[in-house]
C-alpha positions, 0 to 999 in steps of 0.5 A: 470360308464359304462353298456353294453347298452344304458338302458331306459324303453320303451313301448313294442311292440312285432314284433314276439316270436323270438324278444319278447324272445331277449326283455325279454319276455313281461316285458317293463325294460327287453327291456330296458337291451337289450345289444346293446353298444351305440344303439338306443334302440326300442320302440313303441308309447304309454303309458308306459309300455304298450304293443302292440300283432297281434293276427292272426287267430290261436291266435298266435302272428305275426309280426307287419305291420304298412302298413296295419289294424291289429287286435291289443291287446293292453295291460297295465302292470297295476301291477306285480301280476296276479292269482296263480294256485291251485298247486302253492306252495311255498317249503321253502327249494327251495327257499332258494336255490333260494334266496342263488343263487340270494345272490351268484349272486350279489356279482359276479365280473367275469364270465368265462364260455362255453354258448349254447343256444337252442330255440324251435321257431313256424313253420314259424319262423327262428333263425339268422345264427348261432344261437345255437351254443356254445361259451365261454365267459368271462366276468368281473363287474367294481369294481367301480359299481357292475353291470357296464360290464367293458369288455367282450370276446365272442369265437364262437366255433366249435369243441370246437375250436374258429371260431369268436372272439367278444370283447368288452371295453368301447370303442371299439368292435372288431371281428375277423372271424378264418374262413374268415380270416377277422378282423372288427373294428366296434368302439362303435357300437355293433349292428353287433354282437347282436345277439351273444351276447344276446344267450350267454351273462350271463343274469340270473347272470345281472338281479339278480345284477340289482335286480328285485323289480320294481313293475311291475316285475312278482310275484313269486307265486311258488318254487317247489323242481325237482330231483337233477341232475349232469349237466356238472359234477357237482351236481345241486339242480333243482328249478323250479320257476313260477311267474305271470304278470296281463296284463290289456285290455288298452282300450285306445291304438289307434287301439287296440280292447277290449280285457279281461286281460291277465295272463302270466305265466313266469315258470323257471326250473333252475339247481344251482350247489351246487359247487358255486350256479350259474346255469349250466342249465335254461329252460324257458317256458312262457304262457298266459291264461293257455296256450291259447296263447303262449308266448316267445319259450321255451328255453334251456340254459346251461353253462358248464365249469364255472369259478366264480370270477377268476381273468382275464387278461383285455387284453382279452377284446381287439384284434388286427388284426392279421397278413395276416387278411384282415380289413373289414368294418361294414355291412351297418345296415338297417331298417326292415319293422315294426322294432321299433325305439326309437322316436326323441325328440321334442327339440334338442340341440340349441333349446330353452327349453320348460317352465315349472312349477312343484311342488318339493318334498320340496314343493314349485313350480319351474320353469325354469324362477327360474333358469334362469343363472343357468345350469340346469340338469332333469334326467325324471325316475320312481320308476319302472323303473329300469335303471332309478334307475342305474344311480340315484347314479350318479345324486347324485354324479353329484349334489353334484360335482356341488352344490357349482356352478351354477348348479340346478339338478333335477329328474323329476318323471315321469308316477308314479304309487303311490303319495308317491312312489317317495318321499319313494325311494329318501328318502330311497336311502338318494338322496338329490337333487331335485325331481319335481312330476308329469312330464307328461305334460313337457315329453310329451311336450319333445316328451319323451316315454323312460326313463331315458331321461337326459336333460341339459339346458344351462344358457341362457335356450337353449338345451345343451344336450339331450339323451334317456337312460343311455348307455356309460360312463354316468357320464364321459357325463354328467360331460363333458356336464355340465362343458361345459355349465358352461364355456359359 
């Protein structure tokens, strides 16, 4: 299985309207899906799903400087609802455009298709060079996992003419510079080409394909019917959804004042084309309070000469360099002040595990001394979390490859929110490994503010592996970490 990203739900901290939009807004998991092949993903100290904002002079959101005191909101997704407005109204016809589009979305294998998008940014903010202009891309799902990205084609374009070419396997990212006349073999890494690839990456079709029912996704308190329009030549129905999150004042947050809870106002303005039911324009705004404070930039998002699910060549999803190019290396990445980094943890590989005691799901105690000569896997997840429940058909897999061995698998359920919510989804989703409740003490004692977080523990009770998120080919490591501990 593989994914564009290395997937983990994280606490969000949002260094400036710019940067929380690239994030997905204020929601902690959308983060998470930031597309950054084999890159570390960000995150701040803090409880989960907790989120930290700089509120300036004129309320607005600025950027964070963790040099100097900073008047802090510090605020707790403590669920995914929040209060509808009296004119927020549910038209059951729009809806059901909606819902037959996200239906429509889910079963999408490819993309094809012109991408632009425009950004309305505060004064004093600036989008990266480049950014806003249109770009094809082409994009295939793995058949083996409907949401896996099994390879993607990004064409820059100017006068409907490519200038950069970005593509992207498994394993390799390639980009090649027509104006330059340069050609960039960057491996794994695709943190060079980010931000291209997040203004045209399809995301509203990849969010419907992992599916939106964590609960502390925004609530859908409006579908409202708009005039329909032709966009791009194709006749739309216009939906304009509107759906709300309660953020509450986490008085616990060091440094943070106690603030009254928030009300963020997610609202989507979507043209679906009649003709195969994707959107062909996206116009998104977001506020808090009624607009006391403003979110993410308003943004416009169209895609024009959409192909859905025609068959495509993989050999799109490479390049080679081309002759009379000259070979360039990766721009040295550097850290910026206050940028976010996803903390080490506090045990590496060859470390003696820490000790722990958990109840099981099955009832009785389990510790790692029970385990001892066993190879031990815990995936760290939560039931809101969603990458963590993207990988949670591999450990199945996994746990049944290896039960006839030496091999005890185990999710440690992490920061839940309800008693039962763990034992309803594993037995929902028919898991029959093992579950082991109430893991904060063992993830603090890791160091882990990010989940999935996947530990392998040798036979001998020393660390064979140890990783935060879910990115690459997750089941071809994990299967490759475990056989290796085994043989020693």
């Amino acid at each position: 299985m593989r994914r564009l990203g290395n997937f983990a739900c994280y606490p969000l901290r949002m260094k400036s309207f710019l940067q929380s939009f690239t994030c997905g807004a204020f929601v902690a998991c959308m983060c998470a899906s930031a597309l950054a092949q084999d890159a570390k993903p960000t995150a701040a100290q803090g409880a989960p799903t907790a989120m930290q904002v700089e509120i300036t002079q004129d309320g607005k959101a600025g950027q964070m400087n963790d040099k100097e005191p900073k008047k802090v909101m510090a605020f707790r997704n403590t669920s995914g609802t929040g209060k509808a407005n009296p004119a927020d109204t549910i038209d059951p016809k729009a809806k059901a455009i909606y819902d037959a589009s996200v239906a429509a979305a889910k079963k999408v294998v490819s993309f094809d298709g012109v991408t632009q998008m425009k950004m309305e940014i505060p004064k004093g903010e600036e989008l990266p060079p480049g950014f806003g202009e249109p770009a094809r891309f082409v994009m295939m799902f793995d058949a083996k996992d409907g949401n896996g990205v099994k390879g993607f084609r990004l064409e820059v374009l100017k006068d409907a003419k490519p200038t950069r070419i970005i593509t992207n396997t498994e394993d390799n990212t390639a980009v090649t510079d027509l104006s330059a006349k340069t050609f960039m073999d960057l491996g794994k890494n695709m943190n060079p080409v980010m931000e291209d690839v997040i203004q045209h990456f399809p995301r509203w079709i990849m969010e419907q394909k992992m599916g939106g029912d964590e609960e502390d996704a925004p609530k859908a308190v409006s579908f409202t019917l708009e005039p329909e329009e032709t966009v791009d030549g194709t006749p739309c129905d216009v939906v304009r959804v509107v759906r709300v999150m309660t953020l509450q004042a986490d008085d616990e947050a060091e440094g943070a004042e106690k603030m009254t809870p928030q009300t963020v106002r997610f609202n989507e303005t979507i043209a679906f084309a009649r003709s195969d039911n994707m959107p062909r324009r996206i116009v998104e705004t977001n506020s808090m309070n009624d607009g006391a404070m403003g979110g993410p930039p308003p943004s416009t998002t169209t895609y024009s000469n959409v192909k859905i699910n025609s068959t495509i060549d993989p050999a799109l999803f490479t390049q080679k360099m081309p002759e009379g190019f000259a070979k360039v290396d990766a721009p040295k990445e550097e850290e910026e002040e206050g940028s976010q980094r996803a903390p080490a943890l506090a045990f590496k590989v060859g470390d003696k595990a820490p000790a722990f005691k958990l109840t099981s799901l099955a009832g009785p105690e389990v510790t790692l001394d029970s385990l001892k000569g066993k190879v031990v896997l815990l995936d760290f997840w939560a039931t809101w979390c969603g990458p963590c429940k993207q990988i949670m058909p591999v450990i199945q897999k996994l746990s049944e490859e290896f039960k006839d061995k030496d091999v005890a698998t185990f999710g440690v359920n992490t920061w839940e929110k309800k008693d039962d919510a763990a034992k309803k989804y594993m037995e929902s989703k028919k898991y029959t490994y093992g579950c082991l409740l109430a893991g904060e003490d063992l993830a603090k004692t890791y160091g882990i503010t990010g989940i999935p977080t996947l530990i392998i523990i040798n036979k001998d009770g020393t660390i064979a592996k140890a990783e935060v998120g879910a990115g690459g080919n997750v089941e071809a490591d994990l299967r490759a970490a475990i056989t290796a501990a085994l043989a020693k």
